[in-house]
C-alpha positions as CSV (number, residue, x, y, z in Angstrom):
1,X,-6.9,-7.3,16.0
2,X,-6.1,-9.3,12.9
3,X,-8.5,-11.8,10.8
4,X,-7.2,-14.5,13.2
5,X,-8.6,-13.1,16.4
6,X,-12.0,-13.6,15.3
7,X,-11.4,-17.2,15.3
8,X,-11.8,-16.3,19.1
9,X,-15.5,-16.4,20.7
10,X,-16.1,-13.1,20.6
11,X,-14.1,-9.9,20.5
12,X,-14.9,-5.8,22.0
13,X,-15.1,-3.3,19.6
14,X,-14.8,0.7,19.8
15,X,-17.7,1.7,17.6
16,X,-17.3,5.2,16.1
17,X,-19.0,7.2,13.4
18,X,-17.7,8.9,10.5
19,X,-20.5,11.1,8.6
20,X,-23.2,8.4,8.2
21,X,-21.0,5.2,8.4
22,X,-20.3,3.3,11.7
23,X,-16.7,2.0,11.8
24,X,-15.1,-0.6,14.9
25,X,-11.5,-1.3,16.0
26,X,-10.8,-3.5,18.4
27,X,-10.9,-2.3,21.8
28,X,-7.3,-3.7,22.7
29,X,-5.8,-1.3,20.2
30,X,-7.2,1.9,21.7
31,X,-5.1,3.9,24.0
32,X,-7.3,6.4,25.0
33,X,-10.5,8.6,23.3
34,X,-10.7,12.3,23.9
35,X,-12.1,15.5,22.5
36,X,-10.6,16.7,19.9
37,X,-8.1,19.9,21.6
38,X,-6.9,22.3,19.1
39,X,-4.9,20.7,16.1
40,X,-1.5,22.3,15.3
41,X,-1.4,22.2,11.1
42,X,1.8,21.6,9.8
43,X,2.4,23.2,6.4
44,X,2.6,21.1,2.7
45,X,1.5,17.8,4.8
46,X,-0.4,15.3,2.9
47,X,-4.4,15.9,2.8
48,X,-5.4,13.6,5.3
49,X,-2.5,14.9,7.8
50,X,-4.8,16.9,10.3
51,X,-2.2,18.5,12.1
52,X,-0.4,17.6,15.5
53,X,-1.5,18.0,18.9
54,X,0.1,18.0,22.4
55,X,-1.5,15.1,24.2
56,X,0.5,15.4,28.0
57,X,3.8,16.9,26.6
58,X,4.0,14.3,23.4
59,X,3.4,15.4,20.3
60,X,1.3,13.3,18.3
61,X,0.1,13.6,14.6
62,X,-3.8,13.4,13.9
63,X,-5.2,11.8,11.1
64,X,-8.5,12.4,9.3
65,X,-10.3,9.2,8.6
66,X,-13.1,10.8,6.8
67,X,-10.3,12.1,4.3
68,X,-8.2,8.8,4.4
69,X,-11.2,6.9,4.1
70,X,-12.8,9.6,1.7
71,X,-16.1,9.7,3.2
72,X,-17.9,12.8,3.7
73,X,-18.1,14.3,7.8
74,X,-20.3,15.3,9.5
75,X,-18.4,17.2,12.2
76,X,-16.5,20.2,11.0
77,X,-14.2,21.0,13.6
78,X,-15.6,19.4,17.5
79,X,-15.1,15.8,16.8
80,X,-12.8,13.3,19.0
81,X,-9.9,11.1,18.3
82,X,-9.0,7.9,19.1
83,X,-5.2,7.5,20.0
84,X,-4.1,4.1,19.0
85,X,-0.6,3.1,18.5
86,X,0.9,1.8,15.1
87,X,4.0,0.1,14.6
88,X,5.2,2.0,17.9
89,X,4.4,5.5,17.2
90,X,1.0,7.1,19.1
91,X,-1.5,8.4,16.3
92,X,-4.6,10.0,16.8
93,X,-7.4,9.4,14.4
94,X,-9.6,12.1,14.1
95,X,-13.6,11.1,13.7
96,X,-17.0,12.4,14.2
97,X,-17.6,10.8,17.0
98,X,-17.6,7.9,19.4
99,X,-20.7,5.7,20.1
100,X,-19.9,2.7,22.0
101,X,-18.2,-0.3,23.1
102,X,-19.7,-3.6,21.8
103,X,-19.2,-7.4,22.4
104,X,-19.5,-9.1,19.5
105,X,-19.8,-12.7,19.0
106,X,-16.7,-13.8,15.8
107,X,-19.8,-15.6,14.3
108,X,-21.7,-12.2,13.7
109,X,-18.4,-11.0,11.4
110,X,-18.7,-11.3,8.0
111,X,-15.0,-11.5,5.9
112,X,-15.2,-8.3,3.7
113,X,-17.0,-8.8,0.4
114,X,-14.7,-9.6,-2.6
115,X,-15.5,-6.4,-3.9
116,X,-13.5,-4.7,-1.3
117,X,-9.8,-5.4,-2.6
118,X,-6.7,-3.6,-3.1
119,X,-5.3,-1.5,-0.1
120,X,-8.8,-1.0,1.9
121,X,-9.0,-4.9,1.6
122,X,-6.0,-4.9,3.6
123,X,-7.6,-3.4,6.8
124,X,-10.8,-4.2,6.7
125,X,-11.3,-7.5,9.1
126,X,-15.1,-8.0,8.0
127,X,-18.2,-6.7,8.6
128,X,-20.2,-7.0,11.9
129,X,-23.8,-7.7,11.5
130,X,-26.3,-5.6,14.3
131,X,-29.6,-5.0,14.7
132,X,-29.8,-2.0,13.0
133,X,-27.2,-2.5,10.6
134,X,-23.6,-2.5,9.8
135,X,-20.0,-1.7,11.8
136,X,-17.0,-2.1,9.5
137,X,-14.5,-3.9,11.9
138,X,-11.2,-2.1,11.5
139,X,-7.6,-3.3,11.6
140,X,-5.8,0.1,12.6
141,X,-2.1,-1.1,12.2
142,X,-2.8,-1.5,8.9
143,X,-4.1,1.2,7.6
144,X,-1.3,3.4,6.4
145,X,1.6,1.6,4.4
146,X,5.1,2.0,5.2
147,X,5.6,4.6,3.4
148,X,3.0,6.8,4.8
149,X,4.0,5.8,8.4
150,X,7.0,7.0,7.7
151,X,5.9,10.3,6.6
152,X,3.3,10.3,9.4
């Protein structure tokens, strides 16, 4: 989803959790959800660089939001991931856990606050107002620069 989709009526979102925070990425960019199997780790990766699992004979890399996003977890080791495909490559992103899927109306998204600039600026589409607080609305294919998809 980009900033122009929510020009649209009104969009699904994956809602997710990580620690405390509630997060949402359009539902059109999800492949698939699934418990988290065991992660592979590859030695000297970058921080945020869970490992790599085997996801149906592919290997696939899985990323730690809570580390890329550096926000504390609340799941140590039996959260999910969310497979989602960026720039052609399949990625999992691992996070605490998922919630639900929700319809939300492009009227109830807030563009991100001015505060929020730089490279988080980039992929946050706005902020989705619910009853009982906050989602961040998510653009996964551009989270990681091109230099970290290329090291991903």
């Amino acid at each position: 989803m980009n900033k122009e989709a929510l020009s649209s009526s009104s969009i699904q979102i994956v809602c997710f959790k990580i620690g405390k925070e509630e997060y949402g990425i359009d539902i059109l960019q999800v492949q698939e959800i699934l418990k988290l199997p065991r992660v592979t780790k590859l030695p000297k990766s970058i921080d945020y660089i869970m490992g790599v699992i085997d996801l149906r004979g592919r290997v696939i890399p899985i990323i730690d939001l809570s580390k890329k996003f550096r926000i504390a977890s609340d799941s140590a080791a039996g959260g999910r991931a969310i497979v989602v495909d960026i720039g052609g490559k399949q990625v999992g992103l691992g996070i605490d856990s998922v919630s639900h899927v929700l319809k939300v109306d492009a009227k109830d998204i807030e563009p991100p606050p001015p505060v929020v600039k730089g490279i988080s600026g980039k992929y946050i589409v706005g902020i989705a107002k619910m009853e009982n607080g906050f989602i961040v609305v998510l653009d996964i294919s551009k989270i990681f620069t091109k230099d970290e998809m290329s090291g991903i």
